[in-house]
C-alpha positions as CSV (number, residue, x, y, z in Angstrom):
1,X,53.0,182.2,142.5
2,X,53.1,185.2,140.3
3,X,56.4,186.5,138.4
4,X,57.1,189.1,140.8
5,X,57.3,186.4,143.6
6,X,58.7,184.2,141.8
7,X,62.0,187.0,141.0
8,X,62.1,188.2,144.5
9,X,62.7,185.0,145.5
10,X,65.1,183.9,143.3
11,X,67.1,187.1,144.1
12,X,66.5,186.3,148.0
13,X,67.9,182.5,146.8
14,X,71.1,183.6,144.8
15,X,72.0,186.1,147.6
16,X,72.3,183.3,149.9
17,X,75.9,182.0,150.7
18,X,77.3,179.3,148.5
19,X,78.8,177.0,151.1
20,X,78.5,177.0,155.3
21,X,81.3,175.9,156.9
22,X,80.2,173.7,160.1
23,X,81.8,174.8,163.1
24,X,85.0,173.3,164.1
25,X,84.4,171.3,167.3
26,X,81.3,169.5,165.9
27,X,82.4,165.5,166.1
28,X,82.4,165.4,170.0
29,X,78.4,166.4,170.7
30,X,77.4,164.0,167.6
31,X,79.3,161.6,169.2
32,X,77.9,162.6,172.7
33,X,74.7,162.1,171.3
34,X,75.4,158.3,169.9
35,X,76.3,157.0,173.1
36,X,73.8,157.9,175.1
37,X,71.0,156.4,173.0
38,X,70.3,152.8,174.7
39,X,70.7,149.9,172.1
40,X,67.3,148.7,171.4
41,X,66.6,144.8,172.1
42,X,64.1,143.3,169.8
43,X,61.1,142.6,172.1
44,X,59.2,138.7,171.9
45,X,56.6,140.3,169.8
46,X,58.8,141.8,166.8
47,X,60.5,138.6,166.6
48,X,57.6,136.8,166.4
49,X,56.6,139.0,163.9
50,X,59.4,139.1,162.0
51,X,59.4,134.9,162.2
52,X,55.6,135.3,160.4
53,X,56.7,137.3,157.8
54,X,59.4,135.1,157.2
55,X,56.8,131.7,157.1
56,X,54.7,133.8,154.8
57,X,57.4,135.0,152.5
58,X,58.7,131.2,152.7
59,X,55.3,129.8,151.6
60,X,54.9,132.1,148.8
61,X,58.2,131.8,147.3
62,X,57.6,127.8,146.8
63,X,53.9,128.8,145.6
64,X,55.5,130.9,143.0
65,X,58.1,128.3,142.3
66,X,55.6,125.2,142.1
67,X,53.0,127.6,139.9
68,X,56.2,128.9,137.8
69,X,56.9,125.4,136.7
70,X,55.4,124.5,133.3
71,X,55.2,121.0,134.8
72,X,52.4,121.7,137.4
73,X,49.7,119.8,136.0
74,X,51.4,116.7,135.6
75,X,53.5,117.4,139.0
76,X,50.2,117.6,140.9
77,X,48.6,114.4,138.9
78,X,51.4,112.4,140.0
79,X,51.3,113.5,143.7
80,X,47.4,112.8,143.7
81,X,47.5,109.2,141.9
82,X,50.5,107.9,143.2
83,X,50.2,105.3,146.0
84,X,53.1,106.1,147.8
85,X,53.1,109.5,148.5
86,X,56.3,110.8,147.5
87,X,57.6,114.8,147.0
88,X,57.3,115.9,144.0
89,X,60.2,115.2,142.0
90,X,60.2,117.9,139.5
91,X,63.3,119.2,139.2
92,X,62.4,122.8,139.6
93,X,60.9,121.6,142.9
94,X,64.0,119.7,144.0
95,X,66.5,122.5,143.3
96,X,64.3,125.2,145.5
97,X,63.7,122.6,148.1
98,X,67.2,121.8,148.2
99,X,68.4,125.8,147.8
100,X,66.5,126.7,150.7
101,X,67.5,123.9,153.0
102,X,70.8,124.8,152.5
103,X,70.4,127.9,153.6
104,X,68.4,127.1,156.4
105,X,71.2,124.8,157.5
106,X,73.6,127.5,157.3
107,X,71.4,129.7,159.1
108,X,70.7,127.4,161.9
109,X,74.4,127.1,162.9
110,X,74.0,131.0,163.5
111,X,72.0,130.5,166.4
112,X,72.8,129.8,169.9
113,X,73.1,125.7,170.6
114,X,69.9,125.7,172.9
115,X,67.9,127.5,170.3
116,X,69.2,125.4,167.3
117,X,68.0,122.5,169.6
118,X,64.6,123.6,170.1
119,X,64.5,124.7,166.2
120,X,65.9,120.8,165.3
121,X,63.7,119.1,167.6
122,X,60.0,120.9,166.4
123,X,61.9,120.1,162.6
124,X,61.8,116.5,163.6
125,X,58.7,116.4,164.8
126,X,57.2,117.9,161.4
127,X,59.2,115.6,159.8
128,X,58.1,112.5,161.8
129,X,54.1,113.6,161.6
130,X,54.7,113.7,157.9
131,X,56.3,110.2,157.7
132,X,53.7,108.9,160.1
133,X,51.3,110.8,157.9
134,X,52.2,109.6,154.5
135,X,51.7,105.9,155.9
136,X,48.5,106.2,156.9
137,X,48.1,107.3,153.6
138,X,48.8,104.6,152.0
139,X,46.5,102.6,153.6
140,X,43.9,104.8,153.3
141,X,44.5,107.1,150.1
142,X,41.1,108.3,149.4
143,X,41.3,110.3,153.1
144,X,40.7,113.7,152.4
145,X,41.4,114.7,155.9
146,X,44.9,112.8,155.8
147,X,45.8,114.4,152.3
148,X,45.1,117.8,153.9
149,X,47.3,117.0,156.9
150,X,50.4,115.4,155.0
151,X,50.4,118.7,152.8
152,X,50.0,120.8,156.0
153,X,53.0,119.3,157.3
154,X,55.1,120.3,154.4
155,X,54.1,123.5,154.7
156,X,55.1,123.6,158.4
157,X,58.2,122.4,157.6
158,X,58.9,125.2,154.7
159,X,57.6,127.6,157.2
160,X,59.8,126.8,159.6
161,X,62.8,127.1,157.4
162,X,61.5,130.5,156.4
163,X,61.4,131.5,160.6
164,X,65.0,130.9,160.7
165,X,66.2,132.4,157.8
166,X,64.0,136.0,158.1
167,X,65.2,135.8,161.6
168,X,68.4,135.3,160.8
169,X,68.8,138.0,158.3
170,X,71.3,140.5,158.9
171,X,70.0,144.0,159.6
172,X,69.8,146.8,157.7
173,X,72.1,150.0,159.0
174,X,71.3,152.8,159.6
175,X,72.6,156.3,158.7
């Protein structure tokens, strides 16, 4: 743009008004148009979405927190040589584990009663294949296969909690 633009717009720009006064009957069309919008329902699919997210955003904070801890090496030697097959018992660990149950918990009672049973039953059922899981373990701890699957489980189970706390999250408004 070249200077004689540039000042014939600036003149064109300062003779404009200052302030515009919206007309005085405005509230009942805006409010007209609000109410006839239909409320949008969250279809199967966004949910479902919404619940991946959550599993993936679940998963990565514990990633973080187990890689975060200056403990790791000697956190993952213990899990791999003891015979049992315990959690981890790093403290970090504990206090994330136990943070996001307890907001999973308080999530959960958020939900309608025949969801929060579905949710509690396929968390027992994690739970129980880990147990069952960890047992064969200790009869056969060299089982690559079974190491895999007990570690699955826990992930299952985190990702679960992660489901019902992305899908529990309370929307963002809109202006």
């Amino acid at each position: 743009m070249n200077d004689r633009q540039q000042e014939a717009l600036d003149r064109l720009i300062a003779n404009l008004p200052r302030d515009v006064a919206p007309p005085d009957n405005l509230w009942p069309g805006v409010a007209a148009r609000l109410s006839s919008r239909p409320r949008r329902v969250a279809s199967p699919m966004a949910l479902a979405a919404v619940v991946a997210m959550a599993a993936a955003g679940l998963a990565s904070f514990f990633t973080w927190a187990v890689l975060e801890s200056r403990s790791v090496p000697r956190v993952i030697q213990t899990v791999s040589a003891a015979g049992s097959f315990d959690e981890p018992r790093d403290p970090k660990y504990v206090l994330a584990r136990d943070s996001v149950e307890k907001t999973f918990r308080e999530r959960l009672a958020l939900l309608e009663p025949a969801t929060r049973a579905k949710i509690e039953s396929s968390l027992a059922v994690i739970q129980k294949a880990h147990e069952d899981i960890r047992k064969a373990l200790a009869a056969d701890p060299q089982s690559a296969v079974l190491q895999q699957l007990w570690e699955s489980t826990w992930h299952d189970e985190f990702d679960l909690y992660d489901r019902v706390v992305q899908a529990t999250q309370p929307s963002m408004t809109r202006i």
